[in-house]
C-alpha positions as CSV (number, residue, x, y, z in Angstrom):
1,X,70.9,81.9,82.6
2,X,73.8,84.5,81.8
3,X,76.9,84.2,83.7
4,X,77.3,87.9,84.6
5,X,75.5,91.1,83.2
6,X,77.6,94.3,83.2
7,X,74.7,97.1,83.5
8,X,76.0,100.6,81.9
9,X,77.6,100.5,78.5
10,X,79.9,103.5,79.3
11,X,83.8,103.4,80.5
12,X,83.5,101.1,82.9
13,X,81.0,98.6,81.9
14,X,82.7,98.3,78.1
15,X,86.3,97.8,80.4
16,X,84.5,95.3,82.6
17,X,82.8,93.5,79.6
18,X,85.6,93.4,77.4
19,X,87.5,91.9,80.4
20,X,85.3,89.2,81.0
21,X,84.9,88.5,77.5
22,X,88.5,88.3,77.3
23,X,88.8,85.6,80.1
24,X,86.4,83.5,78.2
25,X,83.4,84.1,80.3
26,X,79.5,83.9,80.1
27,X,78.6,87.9,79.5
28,X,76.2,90.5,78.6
29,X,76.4,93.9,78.9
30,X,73.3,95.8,79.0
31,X,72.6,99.6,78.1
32,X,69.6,102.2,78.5
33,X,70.7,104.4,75.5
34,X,70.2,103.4,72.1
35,X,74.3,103.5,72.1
36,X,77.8,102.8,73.8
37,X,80.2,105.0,75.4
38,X,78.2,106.8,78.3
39,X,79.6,110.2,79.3
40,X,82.3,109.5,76.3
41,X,80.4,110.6,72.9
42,X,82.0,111.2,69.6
43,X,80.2,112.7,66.8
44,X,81.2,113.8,63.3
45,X,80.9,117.2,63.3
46,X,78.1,117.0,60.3
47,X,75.5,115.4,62.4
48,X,75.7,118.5,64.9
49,X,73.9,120.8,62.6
50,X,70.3,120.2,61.6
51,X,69.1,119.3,57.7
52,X,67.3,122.4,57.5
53,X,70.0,124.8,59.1
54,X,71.0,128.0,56.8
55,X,74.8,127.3,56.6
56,X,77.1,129.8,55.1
57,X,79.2,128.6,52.2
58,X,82.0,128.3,54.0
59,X,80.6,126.0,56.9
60,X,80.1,122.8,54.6
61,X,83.6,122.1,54.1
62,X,84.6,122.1,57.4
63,X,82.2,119.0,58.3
64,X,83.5,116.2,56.7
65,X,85.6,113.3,58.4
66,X,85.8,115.2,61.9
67,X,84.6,113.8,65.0
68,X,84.5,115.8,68.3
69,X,84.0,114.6,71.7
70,X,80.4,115.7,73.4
71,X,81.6,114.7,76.4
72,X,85.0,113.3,77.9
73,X,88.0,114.3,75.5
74,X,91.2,114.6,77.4
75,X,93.3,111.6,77.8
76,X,94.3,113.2,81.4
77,X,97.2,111.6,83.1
78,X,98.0,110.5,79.5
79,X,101.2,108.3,80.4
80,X,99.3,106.3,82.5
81,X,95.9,106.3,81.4
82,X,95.5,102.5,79.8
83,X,93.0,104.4,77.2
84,X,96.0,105.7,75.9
85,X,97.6,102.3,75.3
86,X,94.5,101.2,73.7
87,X,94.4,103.9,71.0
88,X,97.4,103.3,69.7
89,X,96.8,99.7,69.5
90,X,93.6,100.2,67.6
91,X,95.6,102.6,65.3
92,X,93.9,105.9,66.4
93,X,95.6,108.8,66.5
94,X,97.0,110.6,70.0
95,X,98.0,113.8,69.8
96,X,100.4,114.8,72.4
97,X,100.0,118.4,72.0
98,X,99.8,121.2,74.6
99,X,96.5,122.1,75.6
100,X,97.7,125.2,76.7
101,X,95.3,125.6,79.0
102,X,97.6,128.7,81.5
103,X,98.2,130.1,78.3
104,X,95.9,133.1,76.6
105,X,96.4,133.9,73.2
106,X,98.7,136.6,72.5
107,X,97.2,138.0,76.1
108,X,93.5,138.9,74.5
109,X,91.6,140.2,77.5
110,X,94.3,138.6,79.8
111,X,98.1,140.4,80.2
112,X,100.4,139.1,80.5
113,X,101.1,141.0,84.2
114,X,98.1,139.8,84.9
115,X,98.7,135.9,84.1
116,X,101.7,135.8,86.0
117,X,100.0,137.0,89.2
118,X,97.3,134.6,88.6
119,X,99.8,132.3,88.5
120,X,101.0,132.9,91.7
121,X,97.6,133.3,93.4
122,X,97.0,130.1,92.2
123,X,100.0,128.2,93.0
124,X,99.5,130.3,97.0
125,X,96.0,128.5,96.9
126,X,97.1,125.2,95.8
127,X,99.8,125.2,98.8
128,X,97.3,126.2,101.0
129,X,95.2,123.4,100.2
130,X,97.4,121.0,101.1
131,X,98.3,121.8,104.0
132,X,94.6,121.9,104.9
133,X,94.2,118.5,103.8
134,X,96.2,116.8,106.6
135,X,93.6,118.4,108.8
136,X,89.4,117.6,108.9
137,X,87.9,117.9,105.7
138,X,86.4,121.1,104.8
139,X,84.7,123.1,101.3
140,X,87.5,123.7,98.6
141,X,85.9,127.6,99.5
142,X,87.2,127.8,102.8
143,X,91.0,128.0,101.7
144,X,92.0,131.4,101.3
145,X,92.7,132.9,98.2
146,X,93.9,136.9,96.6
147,X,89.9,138.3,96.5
148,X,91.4,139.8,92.8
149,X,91.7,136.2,91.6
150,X,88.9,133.7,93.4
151,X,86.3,134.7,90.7
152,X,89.0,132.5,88.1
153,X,89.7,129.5,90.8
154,X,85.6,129.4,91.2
155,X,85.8,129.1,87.3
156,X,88.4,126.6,87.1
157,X,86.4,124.8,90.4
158,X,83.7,124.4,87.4
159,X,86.1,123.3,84.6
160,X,87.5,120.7,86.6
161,X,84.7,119.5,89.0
162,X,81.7,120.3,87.7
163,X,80.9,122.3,90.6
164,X,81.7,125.2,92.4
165,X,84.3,125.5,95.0
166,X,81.8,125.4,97.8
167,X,80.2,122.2,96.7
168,X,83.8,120.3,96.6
169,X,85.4,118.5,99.9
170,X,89.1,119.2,99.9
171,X,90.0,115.5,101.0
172,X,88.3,114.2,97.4
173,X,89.8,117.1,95.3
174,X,93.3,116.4,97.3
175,X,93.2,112.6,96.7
176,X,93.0,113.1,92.7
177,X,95.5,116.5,92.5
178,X,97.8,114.0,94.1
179,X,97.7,111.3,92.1
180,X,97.1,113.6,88.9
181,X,99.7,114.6,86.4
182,X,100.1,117.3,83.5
183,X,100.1,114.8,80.3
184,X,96.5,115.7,78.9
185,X,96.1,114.1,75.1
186,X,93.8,113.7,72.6
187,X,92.3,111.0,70.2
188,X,92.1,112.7,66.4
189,X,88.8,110.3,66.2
190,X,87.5,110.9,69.4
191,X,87.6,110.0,73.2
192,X,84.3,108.2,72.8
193,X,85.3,106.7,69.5
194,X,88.0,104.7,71.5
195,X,85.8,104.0,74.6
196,X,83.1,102.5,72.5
197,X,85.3,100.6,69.8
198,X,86.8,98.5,72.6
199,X,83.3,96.9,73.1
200,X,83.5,92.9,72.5
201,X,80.7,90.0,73.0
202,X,76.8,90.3,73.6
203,X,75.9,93.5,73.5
204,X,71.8,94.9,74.4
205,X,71.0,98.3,73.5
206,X,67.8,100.2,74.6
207,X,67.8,98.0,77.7
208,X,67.4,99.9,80.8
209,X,67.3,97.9,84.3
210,X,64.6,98.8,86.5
211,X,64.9,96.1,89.5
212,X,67.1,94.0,90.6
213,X,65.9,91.1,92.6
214,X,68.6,89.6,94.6
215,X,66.8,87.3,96.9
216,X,67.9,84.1,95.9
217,X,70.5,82.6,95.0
218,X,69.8,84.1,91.1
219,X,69.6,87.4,90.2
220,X,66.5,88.5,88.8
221,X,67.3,91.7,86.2
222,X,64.1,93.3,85.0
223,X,64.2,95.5,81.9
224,X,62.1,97.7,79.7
225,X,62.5,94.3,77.4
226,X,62.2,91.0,80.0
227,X,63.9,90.1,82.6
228,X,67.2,88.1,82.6
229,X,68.5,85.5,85.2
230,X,71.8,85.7,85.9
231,X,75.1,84.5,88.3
232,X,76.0,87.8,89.1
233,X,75.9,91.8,88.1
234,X,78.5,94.5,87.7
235,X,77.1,97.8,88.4
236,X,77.8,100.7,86.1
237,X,75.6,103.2,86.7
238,X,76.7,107.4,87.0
239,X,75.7,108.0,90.8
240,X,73.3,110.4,89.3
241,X,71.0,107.7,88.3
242,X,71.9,104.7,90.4
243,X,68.7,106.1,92.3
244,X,66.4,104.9,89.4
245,X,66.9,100.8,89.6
246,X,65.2,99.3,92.4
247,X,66.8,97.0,94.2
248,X,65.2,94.2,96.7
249,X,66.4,94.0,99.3
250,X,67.0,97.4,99.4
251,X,70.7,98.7,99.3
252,X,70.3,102.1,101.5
253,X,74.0,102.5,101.5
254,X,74.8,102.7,98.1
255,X,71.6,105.1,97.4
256,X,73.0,107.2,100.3
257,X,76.8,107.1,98.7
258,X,75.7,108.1,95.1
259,X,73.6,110.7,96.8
260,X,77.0,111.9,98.3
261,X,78.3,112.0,95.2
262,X,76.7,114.0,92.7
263,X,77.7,114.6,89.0
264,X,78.7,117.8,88.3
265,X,78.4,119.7,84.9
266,X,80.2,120.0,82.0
267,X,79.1,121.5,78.3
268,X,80.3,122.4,75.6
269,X,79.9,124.6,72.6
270,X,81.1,123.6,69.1
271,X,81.7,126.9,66.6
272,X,82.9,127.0,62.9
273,X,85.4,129.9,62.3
274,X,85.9,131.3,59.1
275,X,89.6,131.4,58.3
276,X,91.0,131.7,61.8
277,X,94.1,133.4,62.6
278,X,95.4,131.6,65.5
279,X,97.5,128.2,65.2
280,X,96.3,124.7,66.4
281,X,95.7,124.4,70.3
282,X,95.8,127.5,70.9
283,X,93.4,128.6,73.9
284,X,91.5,131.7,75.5
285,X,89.5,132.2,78.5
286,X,86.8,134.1,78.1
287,X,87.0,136.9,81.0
288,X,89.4,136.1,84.4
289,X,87.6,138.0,86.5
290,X,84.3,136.5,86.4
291,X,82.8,133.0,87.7
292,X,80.8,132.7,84.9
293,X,83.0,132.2,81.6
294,X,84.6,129.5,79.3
295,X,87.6,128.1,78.4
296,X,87.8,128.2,74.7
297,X,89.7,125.4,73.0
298,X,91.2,127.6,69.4
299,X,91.3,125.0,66.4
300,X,91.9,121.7,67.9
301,X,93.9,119.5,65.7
302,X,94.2,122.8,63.4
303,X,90.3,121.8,62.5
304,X,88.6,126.1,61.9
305,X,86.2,125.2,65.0
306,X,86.1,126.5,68.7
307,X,85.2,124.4,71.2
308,X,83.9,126.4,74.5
309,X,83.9,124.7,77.6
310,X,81.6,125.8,80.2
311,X,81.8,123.8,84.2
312,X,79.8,124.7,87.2
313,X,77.0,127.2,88.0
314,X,77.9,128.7,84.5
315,X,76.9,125.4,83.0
316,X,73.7,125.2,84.7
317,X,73.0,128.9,84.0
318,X,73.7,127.8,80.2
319,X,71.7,124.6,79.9
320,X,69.5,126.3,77.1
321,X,71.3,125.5,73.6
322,X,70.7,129.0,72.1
323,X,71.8,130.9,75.4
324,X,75.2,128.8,75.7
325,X,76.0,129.5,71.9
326,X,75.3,133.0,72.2
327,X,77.0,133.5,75.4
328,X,80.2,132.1,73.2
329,X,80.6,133.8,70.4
330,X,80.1,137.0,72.8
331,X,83.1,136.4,74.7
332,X,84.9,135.7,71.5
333,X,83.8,138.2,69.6
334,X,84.5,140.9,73.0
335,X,88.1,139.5,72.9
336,X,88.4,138.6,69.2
337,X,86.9,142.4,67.8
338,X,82.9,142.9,66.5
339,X,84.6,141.9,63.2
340,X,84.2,138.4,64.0
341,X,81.1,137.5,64.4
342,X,80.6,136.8,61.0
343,X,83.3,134.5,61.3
344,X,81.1,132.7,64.0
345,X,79.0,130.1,63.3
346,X,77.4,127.8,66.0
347,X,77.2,124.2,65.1
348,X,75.7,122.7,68.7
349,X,75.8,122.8,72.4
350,X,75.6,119.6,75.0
351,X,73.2,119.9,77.5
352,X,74.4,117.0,80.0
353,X,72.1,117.1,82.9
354,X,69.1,116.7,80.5
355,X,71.0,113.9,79.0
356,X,68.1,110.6,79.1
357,X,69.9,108.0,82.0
358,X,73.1,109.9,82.8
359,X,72.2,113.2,84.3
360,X,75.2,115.1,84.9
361,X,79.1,114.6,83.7
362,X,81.0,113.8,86.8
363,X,81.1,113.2,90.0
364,X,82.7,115.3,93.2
365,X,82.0,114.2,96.8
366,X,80.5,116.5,99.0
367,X,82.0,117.9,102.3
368,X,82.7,115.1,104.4
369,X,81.5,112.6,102.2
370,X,84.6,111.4,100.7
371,X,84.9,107.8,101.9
372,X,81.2,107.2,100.1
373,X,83.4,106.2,97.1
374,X,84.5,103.3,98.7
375,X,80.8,102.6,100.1
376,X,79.7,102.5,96.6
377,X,82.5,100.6,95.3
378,X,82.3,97.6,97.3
379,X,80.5,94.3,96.6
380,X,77.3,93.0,97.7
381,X,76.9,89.0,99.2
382,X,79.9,88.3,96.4
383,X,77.2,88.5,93.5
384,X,76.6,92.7,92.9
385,X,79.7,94.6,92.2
386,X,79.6,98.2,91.6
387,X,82.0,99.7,88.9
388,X,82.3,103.8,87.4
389,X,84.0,106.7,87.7
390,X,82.4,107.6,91.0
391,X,84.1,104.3,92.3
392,X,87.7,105.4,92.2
393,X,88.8,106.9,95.1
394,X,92.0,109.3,92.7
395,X,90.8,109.0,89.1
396,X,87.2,109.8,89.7
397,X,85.6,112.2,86.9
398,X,87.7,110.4,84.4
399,X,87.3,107.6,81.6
400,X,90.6,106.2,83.2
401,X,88.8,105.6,86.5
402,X,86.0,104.5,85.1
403,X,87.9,102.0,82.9
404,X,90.0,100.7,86.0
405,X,86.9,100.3,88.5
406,X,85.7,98.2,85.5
407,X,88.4,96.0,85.1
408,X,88.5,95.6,89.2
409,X,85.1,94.4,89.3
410,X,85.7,92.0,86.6
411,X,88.6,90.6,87.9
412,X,87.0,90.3,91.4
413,X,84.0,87.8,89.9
414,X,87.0,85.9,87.7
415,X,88.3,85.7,91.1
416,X,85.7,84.5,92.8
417,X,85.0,81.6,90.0
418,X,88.6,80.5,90.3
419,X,88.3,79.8,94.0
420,X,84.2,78.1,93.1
421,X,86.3,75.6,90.5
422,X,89.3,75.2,93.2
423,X,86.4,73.9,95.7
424,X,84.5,72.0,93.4
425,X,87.7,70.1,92.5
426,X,88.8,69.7,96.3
């Protein structure tokens, strides 16, 4: 019998592994994919583009020794994010540079006029949402805002939850603007390079849990493979799919709590640019007056790529690969000049709520709904803990929170076998 199975091989279950491992205890951490990392996935930028794709010349190059991040890649609240601690431990490469995301390069589509008063719209809204906060909760879309500019706070609403502002409750966007901060890094090798490299012990891929029988006094963990006996389980599941495992007895609370907090989307875009002209980091979004458009990351790390970020409705509108690529390079080339779209080249696009046993990218509370984080976070008869970036009531939507809510949940059953060995020694 295994002393605890951590079930999720992403952020949180790697953290609450690894700490577990670390203490010296009995564990196993189980995953449904065929690989680590979760919502963090690096891949070299080679393996994006098919065997039988007609490259151009000056594509090949490009692909060699560069990973990018298909899903988390920001080290967000970089100075305290332990993920940023752990990279430069392992010897991987942070780059503190400016994302330069209120920035548009050299004003394309954008003025400079224009940015300033966006600016100040912005920074209005933001005001106005706190003072709201102190009140009853409420949609992020009930806080007044310049008409001219809510089309670009809708966008950002998808950039940074996933979700438009009308699906967000102010109370769980306030409680991570508060504790949230402007460092926002990046690992050269990859976010989900890092995440997954910090795996230790018994790892099972290609194991997803179906049922969890917690009747007796052992769990009973059925998988696509067997089922394993253990002490205890750490739950690490995105609320998008926490739905899919069966447990018995029934936990109707936690179903209802991941239900109130759905994942959001995310996706992205990867382009190869023939000799581009702008420096590294350098960023554009796509149109400011319209809902639907991306934020386009200009030669990260100085690599000749463009990563296009899509969030929201304009995600779910773009879950089709060849629609999201084209959509892309027609912003660019619109701000950029028709001249470039032979300078274009699209490598891949992520297509995250079609993604096999995650669903989504991350998660926002609904109105009202808030406090499920806490619901879904806390323990079960001392022998089901519940771990993930849904869990943490500031850092949610991040591999930070995911790693923390990890290392909580470990720590609570080291806890709990300190105080079963003080007992048994009484």
């Amino acid at each position: 019998m295994t002393g605890t199975v951590v079930i999720g091989g992403g952020a949180a279950g790697i953290a609450a592994a690894r700490t577990l491992h670390d203490a010296g205890e009995d564990v196993l951490l189980v995953e449904a994919k065929g690989r680590l990392g979760g919502r963090a996935h690096s891949m070299a930028l080679s393996s994006l583009v098919a065997t039988d794709a007609a490259l151009p010349d000056w594509v090949v190059p490009l692909l060699d020794d560069r990973h990018v991040d298909l899903g988390c890649g920001w080290l967000h609240s970089a100075s305290r994010n332990p993920w940023t601690g752990i990279a430069e431990r392992e010897g991987l490469a942070v780059d503190r540079s400016s994302p330069h995301w209120h920035e548009q390069w050299q004003d394309l589509g954008f003025p400079a006029d224009d940015q300033r008063a966006f600016g100040e719209a912005f920074g209005g809204w933001q005001q106005a949402a706190y003072k709201a906060a102190a009140g009853p909760d409420r949609s992020l879309a009930s806080i007044p805002a310049d008409p001219r500019w809510r089309p670009m706070l809708d966008a950002i609403s998808g950039y940074a939850n996933g979700a438009q502002l009308r699906d967000v409750s102010l109370h769980d966007w306030h409680a991570y603007d508060d504790a949230s901060d402007d460092d926002n890094w990046a690992v050269v090798e990859g976010y989900g390079t890092l995440i997954a490299s910090h795996a230790r012990g018994s790892v099972r891929l290609g194991t997803p849990v179906r049922r969890i029988d917690h009747r007796g006094r052992t769990l009973l963990i059925e998988t696509d493979v067997g089922t394993i006996a253990a002490e205890r389980a750490i739950v690490c599941m995105p609320s998008a799919t926490l739905g899919a495992i069966v447990f018995d007895p029934p936990l109707p609370d936690k179903q209802d709590a991941a239900a109130a907090l759905p994942l959001g989307l995310a996706d992205k875009v990867f382009i190869a640019v023939d000799r581009p002209d702008w420096p590294a980091h350098a960023h554009l979004v796509g149109d400011p007056n319209r809902v639907c458009t991306a934020s386009h990351r200009l030669s990260p790390f100085g690599w000749p790529i463009v990563e296009s970020f899509f969030g929201g409705d304009c995600a779910e509108a773009l879950e089709d690969e060849h629609a999201a690529c084209a959509f892309a390079v027609d912003e660019l080339v619109a701000l950029l000049g028709s001249d470039w779209r032979a300078r274009l080249h699209p490598l891949a696009a992520t297509r995250w709520r079609h993604e096999p046993f995650i669903g989504g990218s991350y998660s926002h509370a609904l109105v009202s709904r808030a406090g499920e984080r806490q619901v879904l976070a806390e323990p079960v008869d001392d022998r089901l803990f519940f771990a993930g970036e849904a869990c943490s009531r500031t850092d949610f939507s991040t591999a930070h929170g995911a790693y923390q809510t990890g290392v909580d949940a470990a720590r609570a059953v080291l806890a709990l076998r300190t105080e079963v060995a003080i007992q048994a020694g009484a």
